[in-house]
C-alpha positions as CSV (number, residue, x, y, z in Angstrom):
1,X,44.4,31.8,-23.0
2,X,42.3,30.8,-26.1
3,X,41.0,33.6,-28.3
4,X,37.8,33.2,-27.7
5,X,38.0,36.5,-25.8
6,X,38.4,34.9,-22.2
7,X,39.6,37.1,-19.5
8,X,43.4,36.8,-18.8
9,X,43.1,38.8,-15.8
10,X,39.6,38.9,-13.7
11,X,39.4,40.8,-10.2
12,X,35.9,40.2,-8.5
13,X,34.8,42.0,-5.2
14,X,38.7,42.8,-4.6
15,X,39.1,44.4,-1.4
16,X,42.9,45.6,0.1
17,X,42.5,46.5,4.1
18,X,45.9,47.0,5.9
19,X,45.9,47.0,10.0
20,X,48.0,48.6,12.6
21,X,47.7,48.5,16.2
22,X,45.0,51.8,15.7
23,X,43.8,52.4,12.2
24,X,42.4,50.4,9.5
25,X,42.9,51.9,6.0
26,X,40.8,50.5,3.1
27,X,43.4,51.0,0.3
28,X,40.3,49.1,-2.0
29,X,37.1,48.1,-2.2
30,X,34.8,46.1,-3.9
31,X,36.9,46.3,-7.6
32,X,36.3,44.3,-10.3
33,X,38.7,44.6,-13.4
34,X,38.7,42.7,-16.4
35,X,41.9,42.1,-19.1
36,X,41.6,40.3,-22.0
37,X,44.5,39.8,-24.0
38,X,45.7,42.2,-26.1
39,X,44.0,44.7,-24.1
40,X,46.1,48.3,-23.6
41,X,45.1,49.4,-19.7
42,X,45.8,52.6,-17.5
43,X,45.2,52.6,-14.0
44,X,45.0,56.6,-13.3
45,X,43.7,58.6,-10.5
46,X,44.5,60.7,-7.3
47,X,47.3,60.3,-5.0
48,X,46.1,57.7,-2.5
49,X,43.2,56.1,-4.2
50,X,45.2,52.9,-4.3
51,X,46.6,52.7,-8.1
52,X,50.1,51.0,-6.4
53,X,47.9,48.9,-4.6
54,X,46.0,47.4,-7.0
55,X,49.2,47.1,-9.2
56,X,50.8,45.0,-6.3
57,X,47.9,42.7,-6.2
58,X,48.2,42.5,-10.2
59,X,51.6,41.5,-10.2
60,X,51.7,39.1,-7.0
61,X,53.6,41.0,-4.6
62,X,50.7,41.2,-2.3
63,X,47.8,39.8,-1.6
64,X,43.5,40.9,-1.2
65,X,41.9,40.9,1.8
66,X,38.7,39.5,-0.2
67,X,37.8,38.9,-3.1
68,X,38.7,37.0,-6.6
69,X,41.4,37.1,-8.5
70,X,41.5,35.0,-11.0
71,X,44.8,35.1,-13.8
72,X,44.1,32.6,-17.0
73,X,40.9,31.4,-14.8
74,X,43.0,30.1,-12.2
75,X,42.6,31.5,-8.8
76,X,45.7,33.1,-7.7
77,X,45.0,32.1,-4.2
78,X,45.8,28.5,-5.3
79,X,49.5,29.1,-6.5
80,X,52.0,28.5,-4.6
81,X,55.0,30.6,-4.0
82,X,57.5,29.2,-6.1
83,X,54.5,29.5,-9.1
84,X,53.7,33.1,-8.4
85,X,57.9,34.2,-8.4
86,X,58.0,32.2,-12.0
87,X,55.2,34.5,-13.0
Protein backbone atom coordinates (compact mmCIF):
# COMPACT_ATOMS: atom_id res chain seq x y z
CA UNK A 1 0.00 0.00 0.00
CA UNK A 2 1.53 3.47 -0.88
CA UNK A 3 1.01 6.30 1.65
CA UNK A 4 -1.00 8.16 -0.22
CA UNK A 5 -3.80 7.17 2.12
CA UNK A 6 -5.24 4.30 -0.14
CA UNK A 7 -7.49 1.91 1.49
CA UNK A 8 -5.82 -1.39 2.66
CA UNK A 9 -8.99 -2.90 3.38
CA UNK A 10 -12.38 -1.77 1.34
CA UNK A 11 -15.79 -3.64 1.89
CA UNK A 12 -18.55 -2.31 -0.58
CA UNK A 13 -22.27 -3.52 -0.45
CA UNK A 14 -21.02 -6.72 1.71
CA UNK A 15 -23.78 -8.84 2.38
CA UNK A 16 -23.37 -12.47 4.49
CA UNK A 17 -26.75 -14.72 3.93
CA UNK A 18 -26.42 -18.41 5.30
CA UNK A 19 -29.27 -21.09 4.14
CA UNK A 20 -30.65 -24.18 5.62
CA UNK A 21 -33.25 -26.35 4.41
CA UNK A 22 -36.01 -23.63 6.23
CA UNK A 23 -34.48 -20.35 7.27
CA UNK A 24 -32.40 -17.80 5.69
CA UNK A 25 -30.55 -15.59 8.20
CA UNK A 26 -28.96 -12.25 6.99
CA UNK A 27 -25.82 -12.30 9.32
CA UNK A 28 -24.99 -8.76 7.03
CA UNK A 29 -26.15 -6.41 4.93
CA UNK A 30 -25.22 -3.77 2.72
CA UNK A 31 -21.67 -2.87 4.88
CA UNK A 32 -19.20 -0.90 3.65
CA UNK A 33 -15.89 -0.49 5.78
CA UNK A 34 -12.88 1.21 5.03
CA UNK A 35 -8.99 0.58 6.68
CA UNK A 36 -6.37 2.51 5.85
CA UNK A 37 -3.18 1.67 7.21
CA UNK A 38 -2.21 2.55 10.34
CA UNK A 39 -5.77 2.74 11.17
CA UNK A 40 -6.79 1.34 15.08
CA UNK A 41 -10.52 -0.33 14.44
CA UNK A 42 -13.25 -1.94 16.88
CA UNK A 43 -15.94 -3.85 15.61
CA UNK A 44 -18.49 -3.58 18.70
CA UNK A 45 -22.07 -4.29 19.17
CA UNK A 46 -24.86 -6.72 20.38
CA UNK A 47 -24.75 -10.33 20.54
CA UNK A 48 -25.86 -11.50 17.04
CA UNK A 49 -25.36 -8.45 14.92
CA UNK A 50 -22.75 -10.28 13.00
CA UNK A 51 -19.26 -8.83 14.56
CA UNK A 52 -17.68 -12.67 14.04
CA UNK A 53 -19.10 -12.54 10.87
CA UNK A 54 -17.72 -9.81 9.44
CA UNK A 55 -14.38 -10.74 11.20
CA UNK A 56 -14.42 -14.09 9.19
CA UNK A 57 -14.92 -12.36 5.99
CA UNK A 58 -11.96 -9.90 7.02
CA UNK A 59 -9.65 -12.53 7.62
CA UNK A 60 -10.53 -15.04 4.69
CA UNK A 61 -12.10 -17.81 6.45
CA UNK A 62 -15.40 -17.23 4.73
CA UNK A 63 -16.72 -15.73 2.05
CA UNK A 64 -19.83 -12.65 1.14
CA UNK A 65 -22.77 -13.56 -0.48
CA UNK A 66 -22.43 -10.09 -2.37
CA UNK A 67 -20.65 -7.54 -2.43
CA UNK A 68 -16.85 -6.06 -2.69
CA UNK A 69 -14.03 -6.81 -0.94
CA UNK A 70 -11.22 -5.46 -1.94
CA UNK A 71 -7.65 -6.02 0.36
CA UNK A 72 -4.60 -3.61 -1.20
CA UNK A 73 -7.17 -2.95 -4.23
CA UNK A 74 -7.28 -6.41 -5.20
CA UNK A 75 -10.49 -8.24 -5.20
CA UNK A 76 -10.35 -10.99 -2.78
CA UNK A 77 -12.64 -13.01 -4.98
CA UNK A 78 -9.69 -13.34 -7.39
CA UNK A 79 -7.18 -15.08 -5.00
CA UNK A 80 -6.84 -18.33 -5.01
CA UNK A 81 -6.63 -20.57 -2.10
CA UNK A 82 -3.21 -21.15 -1.60
CA UNK A 83 -2.86 -16.97 -1.79
CA UNK A 84 -5.57 -16.42 0.77
CA UNK A 85 -3.91 -19.34 3.51
CA UNK A 86 -0.33 -17.25 2.89
CA UNK A 87 -2.31 -14.25 3.95
Amino acid sequence: MSADGTALIQLQGIKKVFYTDEVETHALADVHLEIKQGDYVSIAGPSGCGKTTLLSLLGLLDTPTEGTYLLEDRPVANLSAAERARI
